[in-house]
N, C-alpha and C positions, 0 to 999 in steps of 0.2 A: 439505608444501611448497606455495605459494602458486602458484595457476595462473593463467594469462595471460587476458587480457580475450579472447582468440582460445579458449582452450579450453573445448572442449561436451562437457560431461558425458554419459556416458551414461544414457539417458533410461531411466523405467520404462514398460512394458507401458502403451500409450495416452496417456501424459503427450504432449505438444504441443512441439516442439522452443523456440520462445517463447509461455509461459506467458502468460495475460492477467492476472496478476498486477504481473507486473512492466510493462504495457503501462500499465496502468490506475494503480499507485502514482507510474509516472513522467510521466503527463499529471495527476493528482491534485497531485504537488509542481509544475508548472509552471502550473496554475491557482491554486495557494495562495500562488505568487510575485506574482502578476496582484490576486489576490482581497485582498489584505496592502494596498492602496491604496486599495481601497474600503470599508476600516474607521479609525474614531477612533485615534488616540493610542492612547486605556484599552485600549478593544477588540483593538488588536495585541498590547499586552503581556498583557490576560488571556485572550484566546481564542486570537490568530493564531499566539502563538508553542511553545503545545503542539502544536498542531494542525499548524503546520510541523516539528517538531521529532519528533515522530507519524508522519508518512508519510516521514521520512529513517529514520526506526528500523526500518518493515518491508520499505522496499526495504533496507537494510543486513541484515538478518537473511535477506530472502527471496534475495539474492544470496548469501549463506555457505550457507545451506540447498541451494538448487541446484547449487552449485559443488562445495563440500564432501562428498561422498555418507557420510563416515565420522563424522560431527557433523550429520547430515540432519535426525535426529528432535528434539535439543537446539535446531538453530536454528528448527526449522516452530513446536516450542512458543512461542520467544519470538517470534517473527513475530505466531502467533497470538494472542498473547498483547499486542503492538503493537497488532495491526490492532483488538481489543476496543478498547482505551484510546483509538487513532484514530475511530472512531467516537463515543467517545461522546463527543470533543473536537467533533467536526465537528456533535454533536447540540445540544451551548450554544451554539454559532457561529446554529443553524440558529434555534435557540429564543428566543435573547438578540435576533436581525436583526442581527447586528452587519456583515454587508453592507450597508451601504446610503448608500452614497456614489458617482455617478458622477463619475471622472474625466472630464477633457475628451480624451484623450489615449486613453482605455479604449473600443476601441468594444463591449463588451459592456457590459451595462445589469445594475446589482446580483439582479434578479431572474432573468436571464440567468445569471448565476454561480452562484448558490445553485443554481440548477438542474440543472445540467452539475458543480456539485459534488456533487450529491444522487447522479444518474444515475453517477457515477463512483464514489462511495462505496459505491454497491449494486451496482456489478459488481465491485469491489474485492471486497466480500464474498463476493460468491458464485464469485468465482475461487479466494478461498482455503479456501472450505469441498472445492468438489471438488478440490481439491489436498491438503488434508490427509486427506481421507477413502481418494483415490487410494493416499499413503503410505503410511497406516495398514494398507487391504487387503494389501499388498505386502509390509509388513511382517509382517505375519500370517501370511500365505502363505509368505516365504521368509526368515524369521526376522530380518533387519537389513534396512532399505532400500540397494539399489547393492550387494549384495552377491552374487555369479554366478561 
């Protein structure tokens, strides 16, 4: 049964009631909304729109994952498994420059954005490593995650 935008999971042993996961995938999508202006035409359709389409799949996943405690370990894989693919979308974006257009309208500057995309990408990362290492231990320990 599908739970309400109000219901909190019960947490495990140390986890954080909000995760910087989900902090950091949804200032990631709302700088990829911003950063989608400061690339070409080509650039949108070959970089911007995996890359947005990329960080909708592991907050989708990392929200089933959290909610869900009975499908925890099915949705962490494919998150995890997101957030690879997201990265290495955000690694063509970084390598290709395809930032590099300022708006007039945009008060950050394209090297501006690359950078607070970089800085977001690496705490995206490392939010989800101690997150699935966290499950993992738990799961080991008490044989299914959410299960007491």
């Amino acid at each position: 049964m599908p739970k309400s935008e109000y219901y909190e999971p019960k947490l495990q042993p140390g986890e954080k009631p909000v995760p910087s996961i989900l902090v950091d995938a949804e200032k990631l999508h709302r700088l990829l909304k911003r950063a989608k202006w400061m690339m070409s035409g080509e650039d949108r359709r070959t970089y911007w729109e995996p890359a947005f389409n990329g960080i909708r799949e592991v907050i989708r996943e990392f929200v089933l994952a959290h909610d869900f405690q009975d499908n925890r370990l099915e949705h962490l894989e494919r998150m995890c498994g997101a957030v690879a693919l997201f990265i290495r979308d955000m690694r063509d974006i970084g390598e290709t420059g395809a930032i590099r257009v300022h708006p007039k309208y945009e008060s950050m500057k394209p090297d501006e954005m690359k950078l607070e995309l970089y800085n977001r990408v690496a705490s995206l990362d490392e939010g989800v490593t101690k997150w699935r290492k966290s499950i993992i231990r738990a799961t080991k320990n008490k044989g299914t995650p959410g299960s007491e």
